[in-house]
C-alpha positions as CSV (number, residue, x, y, z in Angstrom):
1,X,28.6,-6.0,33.0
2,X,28.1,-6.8,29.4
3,X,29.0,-10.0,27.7
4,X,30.1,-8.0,24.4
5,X,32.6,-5.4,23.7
6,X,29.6,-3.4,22.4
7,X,32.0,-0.2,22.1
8,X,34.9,-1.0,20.3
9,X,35.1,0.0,16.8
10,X,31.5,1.5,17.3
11,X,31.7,3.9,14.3
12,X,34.7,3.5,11.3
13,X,35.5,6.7,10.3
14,X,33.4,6.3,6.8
15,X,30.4,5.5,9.1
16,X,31.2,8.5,11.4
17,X,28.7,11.0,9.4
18,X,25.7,8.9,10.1
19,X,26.7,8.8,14.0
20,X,24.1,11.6,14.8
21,X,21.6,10.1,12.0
22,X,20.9,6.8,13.7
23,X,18.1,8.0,15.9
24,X,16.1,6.9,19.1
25,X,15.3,2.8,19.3
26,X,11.7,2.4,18.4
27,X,10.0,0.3,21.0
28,X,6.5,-1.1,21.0
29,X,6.1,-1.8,24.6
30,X,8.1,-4.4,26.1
31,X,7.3,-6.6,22.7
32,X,9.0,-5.0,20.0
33,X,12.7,-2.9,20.2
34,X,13.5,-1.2,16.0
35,X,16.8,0.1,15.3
36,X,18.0,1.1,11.6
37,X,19.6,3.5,9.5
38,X,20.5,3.0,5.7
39,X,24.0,4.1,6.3
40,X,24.0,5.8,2.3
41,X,22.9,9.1,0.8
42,X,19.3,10.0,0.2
43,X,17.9,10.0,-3.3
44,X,14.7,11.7,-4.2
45,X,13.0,11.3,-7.5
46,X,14.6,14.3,-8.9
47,X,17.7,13.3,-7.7
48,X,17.6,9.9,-9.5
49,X,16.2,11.7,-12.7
50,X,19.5,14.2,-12.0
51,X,22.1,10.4,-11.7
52,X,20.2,9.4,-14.9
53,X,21.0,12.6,-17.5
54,X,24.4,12.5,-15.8
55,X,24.8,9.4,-17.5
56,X,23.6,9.7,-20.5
57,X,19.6,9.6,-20.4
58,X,18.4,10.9,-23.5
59,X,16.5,14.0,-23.3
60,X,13.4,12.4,-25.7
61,X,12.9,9.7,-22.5
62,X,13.0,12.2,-20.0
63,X,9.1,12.7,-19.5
64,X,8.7,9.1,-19.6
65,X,11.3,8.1,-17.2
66,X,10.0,10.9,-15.0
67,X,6.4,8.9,-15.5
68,X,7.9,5.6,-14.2
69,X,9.7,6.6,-11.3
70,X,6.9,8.8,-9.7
71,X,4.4,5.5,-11.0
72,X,6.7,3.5,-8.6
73,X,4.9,5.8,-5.2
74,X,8.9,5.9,-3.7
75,X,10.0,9.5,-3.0
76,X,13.3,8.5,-1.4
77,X,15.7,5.4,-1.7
78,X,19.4,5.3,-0.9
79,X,22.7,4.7,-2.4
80,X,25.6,3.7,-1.1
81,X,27.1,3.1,-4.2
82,X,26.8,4.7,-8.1
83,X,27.2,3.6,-11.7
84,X,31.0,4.4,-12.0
85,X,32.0,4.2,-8.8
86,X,35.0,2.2,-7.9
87,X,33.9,-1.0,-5.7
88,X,35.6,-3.2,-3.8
89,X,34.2,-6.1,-2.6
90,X,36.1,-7.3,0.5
91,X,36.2,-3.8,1.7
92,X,32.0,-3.7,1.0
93,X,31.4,-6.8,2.7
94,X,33.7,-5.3,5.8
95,X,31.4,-1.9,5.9
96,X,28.3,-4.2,5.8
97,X,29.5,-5.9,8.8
98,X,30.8,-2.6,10.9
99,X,26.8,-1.8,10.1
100,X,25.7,-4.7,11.0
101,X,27.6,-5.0,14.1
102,X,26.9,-1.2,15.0
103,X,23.3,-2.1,14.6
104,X,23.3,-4.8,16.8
105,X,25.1,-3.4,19.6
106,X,22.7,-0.9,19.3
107,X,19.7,-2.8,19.7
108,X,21.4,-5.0,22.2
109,X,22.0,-1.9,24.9
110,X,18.4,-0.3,23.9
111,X,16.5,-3.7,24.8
112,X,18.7,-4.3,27.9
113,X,20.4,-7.2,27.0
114,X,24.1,-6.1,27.0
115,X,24.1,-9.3,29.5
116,X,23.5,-11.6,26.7
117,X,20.9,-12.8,24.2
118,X,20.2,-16.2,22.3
119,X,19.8,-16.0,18.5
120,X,20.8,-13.7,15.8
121,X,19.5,-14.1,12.6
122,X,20.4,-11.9,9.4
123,X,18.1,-12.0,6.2
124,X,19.6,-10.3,3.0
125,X,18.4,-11.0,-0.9
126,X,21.9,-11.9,-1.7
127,X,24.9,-11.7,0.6
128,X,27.1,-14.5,1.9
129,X,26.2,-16.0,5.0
130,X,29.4,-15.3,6.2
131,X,28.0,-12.0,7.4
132,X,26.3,-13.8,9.9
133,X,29.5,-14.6,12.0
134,X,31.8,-11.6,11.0
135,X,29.1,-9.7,12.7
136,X,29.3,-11.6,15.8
137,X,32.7,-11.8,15.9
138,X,33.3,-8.0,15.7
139,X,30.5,-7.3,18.6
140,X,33.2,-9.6,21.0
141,X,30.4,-12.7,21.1
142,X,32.8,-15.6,21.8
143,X,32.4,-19.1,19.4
144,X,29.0,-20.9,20.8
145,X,27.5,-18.2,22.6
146,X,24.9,-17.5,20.3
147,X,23.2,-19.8,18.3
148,X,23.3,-18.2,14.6
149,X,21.0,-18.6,11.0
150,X,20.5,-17.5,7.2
151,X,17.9,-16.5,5.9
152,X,18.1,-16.0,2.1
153,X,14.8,-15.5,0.5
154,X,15.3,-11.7,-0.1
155,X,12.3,-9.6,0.7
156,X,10.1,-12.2,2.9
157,X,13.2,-13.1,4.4
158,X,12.8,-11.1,7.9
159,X,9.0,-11.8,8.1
160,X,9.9,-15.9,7.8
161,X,12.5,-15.7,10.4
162,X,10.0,-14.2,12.8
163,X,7.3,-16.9,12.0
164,X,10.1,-19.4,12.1
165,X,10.8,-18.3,15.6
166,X,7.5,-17.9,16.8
167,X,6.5,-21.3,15.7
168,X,9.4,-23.0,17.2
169,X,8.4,-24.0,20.9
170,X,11.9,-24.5,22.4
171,X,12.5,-20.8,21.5
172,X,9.3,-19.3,23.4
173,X,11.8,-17.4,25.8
174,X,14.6,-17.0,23.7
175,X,16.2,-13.5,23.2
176,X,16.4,-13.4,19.5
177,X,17.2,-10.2,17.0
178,X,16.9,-10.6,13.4
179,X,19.3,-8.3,11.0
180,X,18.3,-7.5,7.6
181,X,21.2,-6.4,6.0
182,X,20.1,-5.2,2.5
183,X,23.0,-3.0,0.1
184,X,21.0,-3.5,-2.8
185,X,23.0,-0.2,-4.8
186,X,25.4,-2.3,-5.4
187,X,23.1,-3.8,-7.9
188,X,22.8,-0.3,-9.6
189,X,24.7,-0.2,-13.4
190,X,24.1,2.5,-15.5
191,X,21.9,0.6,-18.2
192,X,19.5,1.0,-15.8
193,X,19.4,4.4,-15.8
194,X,18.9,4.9,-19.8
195,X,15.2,4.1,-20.3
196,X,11.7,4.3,-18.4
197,X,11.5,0.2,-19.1
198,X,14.1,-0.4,-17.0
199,X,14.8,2.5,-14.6
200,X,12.1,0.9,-12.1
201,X,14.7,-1.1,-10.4
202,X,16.8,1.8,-9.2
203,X,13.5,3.8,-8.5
204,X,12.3,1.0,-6.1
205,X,15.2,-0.5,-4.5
206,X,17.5,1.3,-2.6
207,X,20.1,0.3,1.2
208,X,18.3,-0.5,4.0
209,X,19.8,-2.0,7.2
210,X,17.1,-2.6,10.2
211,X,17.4,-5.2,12.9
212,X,14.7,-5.8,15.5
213,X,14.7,-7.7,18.8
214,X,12.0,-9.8,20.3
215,X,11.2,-12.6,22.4
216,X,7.9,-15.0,21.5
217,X,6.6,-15.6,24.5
218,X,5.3,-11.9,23.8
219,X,3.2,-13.0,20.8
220,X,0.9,-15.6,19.4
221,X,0.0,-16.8,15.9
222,X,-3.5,-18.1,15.4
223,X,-2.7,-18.4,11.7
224,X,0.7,-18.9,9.6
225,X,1.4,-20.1,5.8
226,X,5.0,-19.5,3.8
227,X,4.3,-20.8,0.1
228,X,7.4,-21.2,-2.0
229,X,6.5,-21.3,-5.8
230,X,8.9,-20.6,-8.5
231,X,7.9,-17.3,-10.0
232,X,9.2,-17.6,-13.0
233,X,12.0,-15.3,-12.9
234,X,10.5,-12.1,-12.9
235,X,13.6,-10.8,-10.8
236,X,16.6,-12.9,-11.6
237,X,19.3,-11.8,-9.3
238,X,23.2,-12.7,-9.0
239,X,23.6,-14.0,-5.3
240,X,27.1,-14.5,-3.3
241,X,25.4,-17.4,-1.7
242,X,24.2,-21.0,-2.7
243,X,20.8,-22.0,-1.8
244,X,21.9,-25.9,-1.3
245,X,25.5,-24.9,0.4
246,X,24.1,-26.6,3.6
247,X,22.3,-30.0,3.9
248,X,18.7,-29.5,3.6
249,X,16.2,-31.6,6.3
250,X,13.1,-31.9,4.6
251,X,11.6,-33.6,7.9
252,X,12.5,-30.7,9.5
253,X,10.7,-28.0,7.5
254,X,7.3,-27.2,9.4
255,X,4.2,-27.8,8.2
256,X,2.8,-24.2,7.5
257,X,5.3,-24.6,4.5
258,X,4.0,-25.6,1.2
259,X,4.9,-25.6,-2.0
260,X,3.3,-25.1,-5.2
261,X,5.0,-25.5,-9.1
262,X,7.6,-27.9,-7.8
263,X,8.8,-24.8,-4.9
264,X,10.5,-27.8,-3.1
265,X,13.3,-27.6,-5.8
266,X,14.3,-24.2,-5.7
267,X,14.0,-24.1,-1.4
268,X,16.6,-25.6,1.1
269,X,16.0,-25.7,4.7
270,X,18.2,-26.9,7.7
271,X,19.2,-25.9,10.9
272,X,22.0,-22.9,9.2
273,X,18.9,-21.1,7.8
274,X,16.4,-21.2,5.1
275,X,17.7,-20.5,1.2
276,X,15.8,-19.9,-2.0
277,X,17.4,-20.2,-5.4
278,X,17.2,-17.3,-7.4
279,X,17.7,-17.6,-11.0
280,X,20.6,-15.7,-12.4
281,X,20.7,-13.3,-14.8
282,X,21.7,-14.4,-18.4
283,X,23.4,-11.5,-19.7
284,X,25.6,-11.3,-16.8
285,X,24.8,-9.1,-15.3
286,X,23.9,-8.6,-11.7
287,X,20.2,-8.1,-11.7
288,X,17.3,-8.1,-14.2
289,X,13.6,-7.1,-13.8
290,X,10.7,-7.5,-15.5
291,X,8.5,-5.2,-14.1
292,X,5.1,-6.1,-15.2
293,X,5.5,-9.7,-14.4
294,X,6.6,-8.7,-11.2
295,X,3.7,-6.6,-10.7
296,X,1.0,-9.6,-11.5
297,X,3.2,-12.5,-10.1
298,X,3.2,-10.8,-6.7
299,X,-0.1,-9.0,-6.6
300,X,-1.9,-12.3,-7.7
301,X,0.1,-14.5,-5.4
302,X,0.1,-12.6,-2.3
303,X,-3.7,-11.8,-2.9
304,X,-4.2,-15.8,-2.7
305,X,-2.3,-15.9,0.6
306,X,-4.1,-13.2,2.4
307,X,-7.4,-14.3,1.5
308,X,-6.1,-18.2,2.3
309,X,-4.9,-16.6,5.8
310,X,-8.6,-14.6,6.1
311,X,-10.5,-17.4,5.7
312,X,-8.9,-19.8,7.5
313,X,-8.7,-17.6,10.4
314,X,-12.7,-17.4,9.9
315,X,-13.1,-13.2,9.2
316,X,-13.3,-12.1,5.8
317,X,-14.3,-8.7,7.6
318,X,-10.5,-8.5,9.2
319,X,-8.8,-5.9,6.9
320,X,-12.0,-3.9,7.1
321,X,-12.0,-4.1,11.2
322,X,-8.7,-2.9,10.8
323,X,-9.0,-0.1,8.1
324,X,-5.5,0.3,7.4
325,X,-3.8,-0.4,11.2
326,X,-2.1,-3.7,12.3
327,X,-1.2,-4.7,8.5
328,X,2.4,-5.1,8.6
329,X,2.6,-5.6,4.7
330,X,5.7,-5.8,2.9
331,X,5.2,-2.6,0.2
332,X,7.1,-3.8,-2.8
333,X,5.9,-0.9,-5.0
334,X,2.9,1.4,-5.0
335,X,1.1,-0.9,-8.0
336,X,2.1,-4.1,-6.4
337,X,0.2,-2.9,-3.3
338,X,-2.6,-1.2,-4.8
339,X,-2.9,-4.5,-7.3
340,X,-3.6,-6.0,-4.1
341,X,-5.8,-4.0,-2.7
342,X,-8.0,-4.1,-6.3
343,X,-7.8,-8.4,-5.5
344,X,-8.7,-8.4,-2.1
345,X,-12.2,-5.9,-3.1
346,X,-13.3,-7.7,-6.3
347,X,-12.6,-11.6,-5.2
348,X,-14.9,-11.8,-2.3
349,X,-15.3,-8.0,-0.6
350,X,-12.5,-8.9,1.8
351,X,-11.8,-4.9,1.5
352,X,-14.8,-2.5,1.2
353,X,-12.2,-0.3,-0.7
354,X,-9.7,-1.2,-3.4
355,X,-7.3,0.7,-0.9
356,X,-4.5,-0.3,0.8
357,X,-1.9,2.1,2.6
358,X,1.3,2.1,0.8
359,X,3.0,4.3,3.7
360,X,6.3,4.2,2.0
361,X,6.4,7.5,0.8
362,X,5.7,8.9,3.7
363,X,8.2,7.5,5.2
364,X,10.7,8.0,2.8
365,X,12.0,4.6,2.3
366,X,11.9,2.4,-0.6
367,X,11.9,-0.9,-1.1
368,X,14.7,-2.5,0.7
369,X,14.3,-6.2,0.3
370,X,13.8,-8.2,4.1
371,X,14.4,-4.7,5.5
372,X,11.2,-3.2,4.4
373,X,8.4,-4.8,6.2
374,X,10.4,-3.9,9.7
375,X,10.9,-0.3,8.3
376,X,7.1,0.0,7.8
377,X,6.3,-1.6,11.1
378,X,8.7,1.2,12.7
379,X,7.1,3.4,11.1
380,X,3.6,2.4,12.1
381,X,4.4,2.2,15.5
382,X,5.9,5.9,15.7
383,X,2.9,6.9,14.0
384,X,0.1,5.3,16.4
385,X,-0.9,2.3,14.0
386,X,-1.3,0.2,15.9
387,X,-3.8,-1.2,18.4
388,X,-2.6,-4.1,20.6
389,X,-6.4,-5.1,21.1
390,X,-6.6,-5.9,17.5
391,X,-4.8,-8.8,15.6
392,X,-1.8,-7.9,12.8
393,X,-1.5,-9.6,9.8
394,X,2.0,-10.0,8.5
395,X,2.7,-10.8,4.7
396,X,5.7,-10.3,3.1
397,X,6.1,-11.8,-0.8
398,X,10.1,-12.4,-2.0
399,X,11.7,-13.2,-5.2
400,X,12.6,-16.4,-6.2
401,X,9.5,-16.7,-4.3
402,X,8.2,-17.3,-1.0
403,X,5.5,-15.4,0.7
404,X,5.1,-15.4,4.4
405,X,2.3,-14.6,6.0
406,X,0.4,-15.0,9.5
407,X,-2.3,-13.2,11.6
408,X,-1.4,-13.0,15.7
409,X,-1.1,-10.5,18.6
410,X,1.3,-8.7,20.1
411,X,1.2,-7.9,24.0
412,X,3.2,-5.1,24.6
């Protein structure tokens, strides 16, 4: 008999249309158990160029907003929220925790632990932590049953939970599932909209609401690093949580964490999670981008931790070995990935190609912060790309920043 009420209050009526939408768990042997739907409406790049004339774009931008959305490589993000539309924030917060607890019952019944798990960790760029508990609360999980964390360093969130976790030898044979809960239309306003400098952000970013369930007895990590180094702002972001709102342990962080450009100032870690601070927006607004910075910050940076993670694990010759399976790489944007790909060839061959695969427009996701890498692995593994006789390399760069990164196996 379960432990949760994993029925009641399955769907809200709002959530009722995307009932039949959720789809089939995605399992990777008995290693790996996917379940996620956006819970918003599609958006192709028409469509977008369609929200942007509704609001006012001027017709002499069109061609080049047209330009920098297809220069993006996203065909689809999703919206749960326009420009215009009224929004509610209690109400939001209580439909990202119906998802959130949908999603979880879900993955709880497909991995066969309706008897109980351990851990439940949910990663988001910006929303309060309170999720966390709301979620368990509304699956039935009574106070103490499962141990609960944070993680808020937006997209590298997910991928520095699971190297967290796999790291951490009292949790070998823990039942874990990690959440990423990511509504990032509600950072949509319509100035975005109005010219091809600034239309990136709603061309790349879009809802995205994945959780995955493992255990890490299943997999090993012969390599790990998660290097926190202030980037400078090149996304400055308006979160509902604070980054120092639980006492940091310094002693406690592990030592595969380091810090570069003073990253120990803007990171807090403790036993309630791990939490970046993420400069704010000076116009007051609720996000800002520069999208060039962006582009070089994380292209150069994540190029140095790849190749840090290649040589240390003694085979330059790895992503070539691979060509293009096992790479679980967080896809930020098209020119962020293909920026890295340009690195990884000209500073010492470690790709025979300047090619990486972007995948995201095949699948038709876009870049939903901590939910993207596990939305590319779920897509690899439906697709047959991986090869369990092969090590994966995980990297994952957020804003703020920390990049995560490791190479290991997975036995399914």
């Amino acid at each position: 008999m379960s432990t949760f009420n994993l029925e009641r209050g399955r769907f809200s009526p709002e959530l009722e249309k995307y009932k039949n939408e959720l789809g089939e768990p995605t399992k990777y042997g008995e290693a790996l158990t996917i379940v996620g739907h956006p819970f918003a409406e599609p958006v192709a790049n028409q469509d977008l160029i369609n929200i942007a004339l509704s609001l006012g774009l001027e017709e002499s931008k069109l061609e080049s907003v047209k330009k920098a959305v297809a220069a993006t490589g996203f065909t689809t993000r999703y919206f749960s929220y326009l420009p215009g539309q009224e929004f509610d924030l209690n109400k939001s917060l209580d439909r990202v925790t119906d998802i959130g607890a949908l999603l979880l019952s879900e993955t709880l019944k497909a991995k066969g632990w309706e008897d109980g798990f351990d851990l439940f960790i949910d990663t988001s760029a910006f929303l309060p932590t309170s999720v966390n508990k709301e979620v368990l609360r509304k699956i039935g999980a009574k106070d103490g049953t499962v141990s609960s964390r944070s993680y808020r360093y937006a997209c590298a969130g997910a991928v520095g939970a699971f190297i967290d976790c796999l790291s951490d030898p009292s949790l070998a044979d823990a039942r874990i599932v990690i959440g990423a809960l990511e509504p990032l239309s509600w950072l949509l306003d319509e100035s975005q909209f109005m010219a091809p400098e600034t239309i990136a952000f709603p061309s790349i970013f879009g809802d995205a609401n994945t959780f995955m369930a493992f255990e890490p007895s299943r997999f090993i990590l012969d390599e790990k690093k998660i290097v926190v180094r202030p980037d400078g702002g090149v996304i400055k972001l308006k979160t509902m949580y604070q980054h120092d709102q639980f006492t940091s342990r310094s002693t406690s962080i592990p030592d595969y964490y380091e810090f570069a450009d003073h990253g120990e100032e803007i990171f807090n870690y403790s036993p309630e999670g791990a939490f970046l601070n993420i400069p704010t927006p000076e116009n007051g607004s609720a996000v800002s981008m520069d999208g060039m910075a962006t582009g070089f910050f994380f292209g150069d940076k994540t190029t140095e931790v790849i190749t840090d993670l290649l040589n240390s694990y003694g085979n330059k010759n790895l992503l070539n070995q691979l060509a293009g399976k096992n790479v679980i790489m967080h896809p930020a944007s098209k020119p962020v990935v293909d920026r890295i790909a340009k690195l990884l060839y000209r500073n010492g061959r470690y790709l025979e190609k300047p090619e990486l695969p972007f995948l995201m427009d095949k699948a038709r996701y876009s870049n939903g912060s901590s939910a993207t890498t596990i939305n590319r692995w779920r897509y690899m593994i439906q697709n047959n790309m991986l090869d369990h006789h092969q090590p994966m390399l995980w990297i994952a760069p957020g804003i703020g920043s920390a990049i995560a990164g490791a190479i290991g196996w997975i036995n399914p």
